[in-house]
C-alpha positions in Angstrom: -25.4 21.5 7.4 -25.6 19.9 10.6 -23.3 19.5 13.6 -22.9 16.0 14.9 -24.0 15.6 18.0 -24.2 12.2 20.3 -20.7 10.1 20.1 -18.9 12.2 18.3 -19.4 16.1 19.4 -15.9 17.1 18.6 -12.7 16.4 17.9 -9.6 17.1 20.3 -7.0 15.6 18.6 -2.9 16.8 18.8 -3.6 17.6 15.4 -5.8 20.1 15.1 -4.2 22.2 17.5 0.0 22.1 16.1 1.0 25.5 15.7 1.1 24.6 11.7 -2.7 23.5 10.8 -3.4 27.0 13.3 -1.4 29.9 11.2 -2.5 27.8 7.6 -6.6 28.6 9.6 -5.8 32.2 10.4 -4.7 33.0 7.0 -7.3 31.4 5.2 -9.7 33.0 7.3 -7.9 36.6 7.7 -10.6 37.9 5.5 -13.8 36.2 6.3 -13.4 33.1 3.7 -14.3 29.4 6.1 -12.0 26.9 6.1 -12.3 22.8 7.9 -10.4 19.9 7.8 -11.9 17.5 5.8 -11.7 13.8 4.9 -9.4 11.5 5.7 -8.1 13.3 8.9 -11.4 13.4 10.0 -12.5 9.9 9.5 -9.4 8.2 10.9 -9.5 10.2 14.3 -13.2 9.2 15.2 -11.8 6.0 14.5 -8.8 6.3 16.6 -6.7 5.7 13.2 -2.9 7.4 12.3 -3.6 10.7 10.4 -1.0 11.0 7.6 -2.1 14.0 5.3 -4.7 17.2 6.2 -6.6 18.5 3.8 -8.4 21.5 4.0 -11.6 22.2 2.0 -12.0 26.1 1.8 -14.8 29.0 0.5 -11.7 31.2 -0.6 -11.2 30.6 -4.2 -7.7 29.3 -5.6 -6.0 33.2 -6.1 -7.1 33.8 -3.1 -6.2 30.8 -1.5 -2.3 31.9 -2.6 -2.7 35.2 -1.8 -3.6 35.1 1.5 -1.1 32.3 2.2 1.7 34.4 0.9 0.6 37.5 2.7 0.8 35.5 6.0 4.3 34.8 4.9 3.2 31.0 4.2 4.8 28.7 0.9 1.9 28.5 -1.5 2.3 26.2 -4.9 -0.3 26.1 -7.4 -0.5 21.9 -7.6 -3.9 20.9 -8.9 -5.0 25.0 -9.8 -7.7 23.6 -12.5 -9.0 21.7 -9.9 -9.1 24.1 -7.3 -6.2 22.6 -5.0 -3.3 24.6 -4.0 -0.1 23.4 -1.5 0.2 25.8 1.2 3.4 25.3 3.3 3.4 26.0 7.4 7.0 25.4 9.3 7.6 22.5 6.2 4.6 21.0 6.9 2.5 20.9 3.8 -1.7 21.4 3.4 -3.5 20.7 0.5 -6.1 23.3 0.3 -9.4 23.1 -2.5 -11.7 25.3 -3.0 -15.0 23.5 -2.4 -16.6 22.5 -5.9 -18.7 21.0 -7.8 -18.6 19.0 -11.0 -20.0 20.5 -14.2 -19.1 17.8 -16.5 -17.7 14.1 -16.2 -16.0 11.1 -18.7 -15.8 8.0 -15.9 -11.9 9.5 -15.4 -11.9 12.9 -15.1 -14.3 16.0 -14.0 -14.8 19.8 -14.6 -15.6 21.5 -11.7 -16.8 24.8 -11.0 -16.5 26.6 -7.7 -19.0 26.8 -5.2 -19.3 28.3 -1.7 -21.7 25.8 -0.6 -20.4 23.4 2.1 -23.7 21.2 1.0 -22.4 21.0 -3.0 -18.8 20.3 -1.8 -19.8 17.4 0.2 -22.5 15.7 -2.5 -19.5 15.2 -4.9 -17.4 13.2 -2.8 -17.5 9.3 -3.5 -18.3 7.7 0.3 -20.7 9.5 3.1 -17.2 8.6 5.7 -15.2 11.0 3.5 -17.6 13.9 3.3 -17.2 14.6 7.3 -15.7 17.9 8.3 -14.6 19.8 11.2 -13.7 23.3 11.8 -10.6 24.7 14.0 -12.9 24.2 17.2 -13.2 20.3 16.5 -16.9 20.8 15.2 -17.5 18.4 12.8 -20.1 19.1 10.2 -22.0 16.2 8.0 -24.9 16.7 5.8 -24.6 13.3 4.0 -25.0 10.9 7.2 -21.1 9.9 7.5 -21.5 10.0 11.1 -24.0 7.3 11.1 -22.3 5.3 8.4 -18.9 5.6 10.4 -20.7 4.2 13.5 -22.0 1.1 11.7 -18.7 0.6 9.6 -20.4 0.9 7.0 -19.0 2.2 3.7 -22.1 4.2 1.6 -21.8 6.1 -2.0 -23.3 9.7 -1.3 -26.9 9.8 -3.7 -27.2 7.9 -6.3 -24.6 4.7 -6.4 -24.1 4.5 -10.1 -24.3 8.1 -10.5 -21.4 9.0 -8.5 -19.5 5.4 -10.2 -20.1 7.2 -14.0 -18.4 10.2 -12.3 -15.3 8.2 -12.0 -14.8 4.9 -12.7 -12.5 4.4 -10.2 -15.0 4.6 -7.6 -15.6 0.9 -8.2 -12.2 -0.1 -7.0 -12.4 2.7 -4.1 -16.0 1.1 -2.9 -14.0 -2.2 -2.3 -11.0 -0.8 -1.2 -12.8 1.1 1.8 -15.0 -1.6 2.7 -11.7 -3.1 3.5 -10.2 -1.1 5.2 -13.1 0.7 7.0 -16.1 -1.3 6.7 -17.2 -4.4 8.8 -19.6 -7.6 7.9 -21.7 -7.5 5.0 -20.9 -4.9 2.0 -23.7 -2.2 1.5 -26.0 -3.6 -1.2 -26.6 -0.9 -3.2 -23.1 -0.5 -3.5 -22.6 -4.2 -4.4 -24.9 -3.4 -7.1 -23.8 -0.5 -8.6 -20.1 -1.4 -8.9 -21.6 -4.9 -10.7 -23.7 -3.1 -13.0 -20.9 -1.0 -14.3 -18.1 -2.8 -13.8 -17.3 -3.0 -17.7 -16.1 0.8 -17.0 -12.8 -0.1 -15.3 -11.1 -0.5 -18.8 -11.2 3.3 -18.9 -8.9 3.4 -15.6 -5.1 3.8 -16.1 -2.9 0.6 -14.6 -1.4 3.1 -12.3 -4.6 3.8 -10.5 -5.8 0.6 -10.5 -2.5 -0.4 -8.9 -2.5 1.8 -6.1 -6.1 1.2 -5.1 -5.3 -3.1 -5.7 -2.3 -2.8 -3.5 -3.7 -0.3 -1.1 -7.0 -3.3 -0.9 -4.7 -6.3 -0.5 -3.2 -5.1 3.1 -6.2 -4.3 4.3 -7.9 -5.5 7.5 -10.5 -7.1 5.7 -8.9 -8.1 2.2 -10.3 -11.8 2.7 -14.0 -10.9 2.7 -13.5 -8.5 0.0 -11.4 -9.8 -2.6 -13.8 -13.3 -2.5 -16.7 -10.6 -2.8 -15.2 -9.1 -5.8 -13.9 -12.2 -7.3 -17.8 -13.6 -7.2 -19.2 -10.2 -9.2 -16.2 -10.8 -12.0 -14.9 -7.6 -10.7 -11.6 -8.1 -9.5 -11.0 -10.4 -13.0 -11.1 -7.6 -14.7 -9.1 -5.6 -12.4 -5.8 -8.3 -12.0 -6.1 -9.9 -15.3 -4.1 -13.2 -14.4 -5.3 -16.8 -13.1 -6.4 -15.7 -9.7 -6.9 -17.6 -6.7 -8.4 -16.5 -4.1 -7.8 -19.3 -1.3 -4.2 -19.0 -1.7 -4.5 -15.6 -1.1 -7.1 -16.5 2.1 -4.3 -18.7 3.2 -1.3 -16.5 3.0 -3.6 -13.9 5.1 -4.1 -16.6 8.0 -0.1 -17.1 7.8 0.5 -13.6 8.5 -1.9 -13.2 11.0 -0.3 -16.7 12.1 2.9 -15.7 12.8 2.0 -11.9 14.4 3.6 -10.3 11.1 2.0 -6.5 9.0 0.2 -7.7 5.4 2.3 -6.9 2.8 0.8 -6.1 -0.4 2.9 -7.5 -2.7 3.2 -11.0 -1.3 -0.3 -11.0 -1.0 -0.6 -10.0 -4.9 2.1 -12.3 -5.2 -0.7 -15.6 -3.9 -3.5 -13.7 -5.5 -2.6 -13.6 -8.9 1.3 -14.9 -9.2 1.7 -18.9 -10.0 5.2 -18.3 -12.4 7.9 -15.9 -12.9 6.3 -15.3 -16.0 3.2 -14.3 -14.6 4.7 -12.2 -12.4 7.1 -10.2 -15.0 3.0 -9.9 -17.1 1.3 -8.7 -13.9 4.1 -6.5 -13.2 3.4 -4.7 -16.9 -0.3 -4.5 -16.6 0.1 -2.8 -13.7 2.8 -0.6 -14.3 4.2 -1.5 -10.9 8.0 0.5 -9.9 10.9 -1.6 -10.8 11.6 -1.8 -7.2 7.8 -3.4 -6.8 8.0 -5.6 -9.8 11.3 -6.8 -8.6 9.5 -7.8 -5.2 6.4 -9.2 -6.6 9.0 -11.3 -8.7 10.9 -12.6 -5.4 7.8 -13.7 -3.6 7.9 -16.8 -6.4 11.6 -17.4 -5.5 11.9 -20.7 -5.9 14.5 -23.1 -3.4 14.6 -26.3 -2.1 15.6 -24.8 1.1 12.0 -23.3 1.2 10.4 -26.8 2.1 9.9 -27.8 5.3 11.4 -31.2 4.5 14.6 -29.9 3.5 17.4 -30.1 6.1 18.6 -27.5 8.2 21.6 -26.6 6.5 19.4 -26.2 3.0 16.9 -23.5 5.0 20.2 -22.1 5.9 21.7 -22.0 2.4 18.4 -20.6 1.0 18.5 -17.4 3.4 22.1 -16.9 2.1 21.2 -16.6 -1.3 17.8 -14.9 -1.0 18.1 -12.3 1.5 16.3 -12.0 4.5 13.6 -10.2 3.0 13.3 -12.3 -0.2 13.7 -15.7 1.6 10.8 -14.0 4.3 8.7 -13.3 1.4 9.2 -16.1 -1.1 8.8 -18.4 2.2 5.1 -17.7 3.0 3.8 -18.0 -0.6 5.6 -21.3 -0.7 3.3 -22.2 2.8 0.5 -20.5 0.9 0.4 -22.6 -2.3 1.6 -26.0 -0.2 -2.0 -25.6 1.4 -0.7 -26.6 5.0 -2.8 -24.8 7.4 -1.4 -21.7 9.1 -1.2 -23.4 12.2 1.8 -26.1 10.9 4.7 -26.5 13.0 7.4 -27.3 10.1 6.3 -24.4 8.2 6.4 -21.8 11.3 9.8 -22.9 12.0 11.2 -23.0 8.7 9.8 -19.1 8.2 10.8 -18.1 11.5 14.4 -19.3 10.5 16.2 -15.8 9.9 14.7 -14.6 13.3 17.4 -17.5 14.6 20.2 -17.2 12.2 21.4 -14.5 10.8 23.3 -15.2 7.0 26.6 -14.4 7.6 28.9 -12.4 4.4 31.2 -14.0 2.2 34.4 -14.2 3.9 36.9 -14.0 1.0 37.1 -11.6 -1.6 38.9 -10.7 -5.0 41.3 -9.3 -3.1 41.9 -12.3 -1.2 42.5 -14.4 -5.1 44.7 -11.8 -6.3 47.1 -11.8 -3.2 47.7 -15.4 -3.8 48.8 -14.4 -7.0 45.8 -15.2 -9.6 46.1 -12.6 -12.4 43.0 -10.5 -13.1 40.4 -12.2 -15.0 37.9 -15.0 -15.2 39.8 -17.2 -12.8 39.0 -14.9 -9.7 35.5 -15.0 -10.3 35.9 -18.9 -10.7 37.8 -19.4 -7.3 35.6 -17.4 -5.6 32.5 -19.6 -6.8 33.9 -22.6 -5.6 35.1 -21.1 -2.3 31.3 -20.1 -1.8 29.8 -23.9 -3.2 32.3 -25.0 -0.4 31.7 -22.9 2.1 28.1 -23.0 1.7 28.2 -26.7 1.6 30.2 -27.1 4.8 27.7 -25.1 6.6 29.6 -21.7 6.8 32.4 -22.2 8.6 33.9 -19.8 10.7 37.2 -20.7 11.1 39.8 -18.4 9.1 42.7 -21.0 8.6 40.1 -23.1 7.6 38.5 -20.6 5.3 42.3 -19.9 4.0 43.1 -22.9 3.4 40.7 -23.9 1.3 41.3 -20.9 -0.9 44.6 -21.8 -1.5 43.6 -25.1 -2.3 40.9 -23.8 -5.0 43.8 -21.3 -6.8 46.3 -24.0 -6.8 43.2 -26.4 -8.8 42.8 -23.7 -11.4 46.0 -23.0 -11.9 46.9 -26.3 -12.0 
């Protein structure tokens, strides 16, 4: 094992010195066991990237691990024990610790793993050479499998053998495309191309929920464009999103975002990948096993309104955000600029999605309350007033005025009861 030297000698971060990551360090170490951060903290600070979640890779074994947390008076929960991974709690602030490890036995989903105080085994089971860097509670970061480099070239590299480490888990294929986007730059690492190609046919195996969160995690990233027409060319991502796909829609919905200074989001952008009909996105939705609250999003990106189109008038853009929501109207408003195939650059379109930046949809200014003080009994008629009150309102371009508003109700319960 090797210290990197040269760009990168150490790392200084905020970090690695809270008060938390330093008592989980001196009780994992109270008795002479090593522990280091390792993977994704690692990686995203020599990138100068947010750090969400730090994991800690440990010699202690998992009793231990528990043990010693508990007799520094820290929370210790057993969460992935077979694995070798156990929660250890600091001031609230959680640590996944693992025993380093190395695999014993594999199916393409899952592995058995056997425990190992080598630093060198625990890194050649990872998937990518960026994921296998390391660094100890002095910054030092360790790498014996040439993330460093890799890293400095933005380039994203299986550790040994490609299609080795793919037959270890098949999701590798999907993680392999899914880094390159978000960490890689220009041309894909050929021997990865290859591998994931060769044994694509594996990704059957993988359950829709992993598949999902690696798809959506791909869509919003920095480089989704290059990717997704990369995978689209090997037949990977067909058998990945298993709906009529189209991948210039999706370029194009990309450009609108970046367009109009606006965060990817994933679903929209599964929305103009793979979503031409409700229908298809109610199917894709199932296949994926995607949260209500998801599938219900993916399903409002093909919200369709006249108000959407450019063309439309004013008052129909403003009628449209009424109905849909700000966020429904924001969403179902850039796939509509994606599928018209207007460049992102069109004037019409900009404004029209730009509109609840302007104008805000005001609320419904009447209520049941409202029909039942004018004497309506209880029943289908309020909910028929109402209705017309909002076709009116909505018609006269939301007025504002409260005798005017009044009025007109009056007029509406004296039709139906009429």
């Amino acid at each position: 094992m090797t210290v990197a030297a040269l760009k990168w000698p150490r790392i200084t971060a905020n970090w690695l010195r809270s008060p938390e990551l330093a008592k989980v360090f001196a009780a994992l170490t109270a008795e002479g066991a090593e522990a280091r951060v390792v993977g994704g903290a690692v990686r995203n600070t020599l990138l100068d990237r947010p750090v969400k979640d730090i994991d800690i890779a440990t010699t202690a074994r998992p009793e231990e691990v528990i043990r010693l947390a508990r007799n520094a008076s820290l929370g210790a929960h057993p969460t992935g024990i077979e694995h070798g991974t156990i929660t250890v709690i600091a001031d609230k602030h959680p640590f996944e610790v693992t025993t380093l490890r190395r695999d014993i036995e594999t199916d393409g989903r899952h592995a058995v793993v056997t425990f190992t105080t080598s630093w060198e085994e625990d890194a050649g089971r990872r998937d990518f050479t960026i994921n296998a860097l390391y660094c100890g509670p002095d910054g030092a970061i360790y790498d014996s499998v040439g993330g460093i480099d890799d890293l400095r070239q933005r380039r994203v590299r299986f550790i040994g053998d490609p299609e080795a480490r793919i037959r270890e888990d098949y999701l590798r294929i999907l993680r392999f495309f899914r880094f390159s986007a978000q960490y890689g730059r220009g041309q894909l690492d050929p021997e990865g191309l290859a591998a994931t190609t060769a044994l694509k046919e594996g990704l059957p195996l993988l359950s829709a929920e992993r598949v999902s969160t690696e798809i959506l995690k791909l869509l919003a990233a920095p480089s989704a464009v290059d990717v997704v027409n990369a995978m689209y060319r090997s037949g990977i991502l067909q058998l990945a999103v298993r709906t009529r796909l189209e991948p210039e829609r999706f370029a194009r919905l990309a450009a609108i975002e970046t367009a109009l200074g606006e965060p990817p989001d994933a679903l929209t952008r599964l929305a103009a990948l793979a979503v031409s009909d409700p229908s298809e996105a109610s199917f894709l939705a199932e296949e994926l096993r995607l949260s209500n609250a998801d599938a219900s999003r993916l399903a409002s990106a093909v919200a369709g309104d006249p108000g959407l189109d450019p063309a439309s008038s004013d008052l129909a853009a403003r009628t449209a955000l009424y109905k849909l929501g700000p966020e429904t109207f924001s969403r179902a408003i850039r796939l509509a600029w994606a599928r018209s195939g207007a460049p992102a650059a069109d004037p019409r379109w900009r404004a029209r999605a730009l509109l609840p930046s302007r104008w805000k949809a005001p609320i419904m200014p009447v209520s049941g309350s409202d029909v039942l003080a004018l004497g309506i009994a209880p029943g289908p008629n309020v909910g028929r007033i109402l209705d017309a009150f909002e076709r009116w309102w909505m018609a006269e371009n939301f007025p504002a005025d409260a005798e005017r508003q009044s009025k007109m109700l009056k007029e509406l319960a004296f039709k139906t009861l009429a």
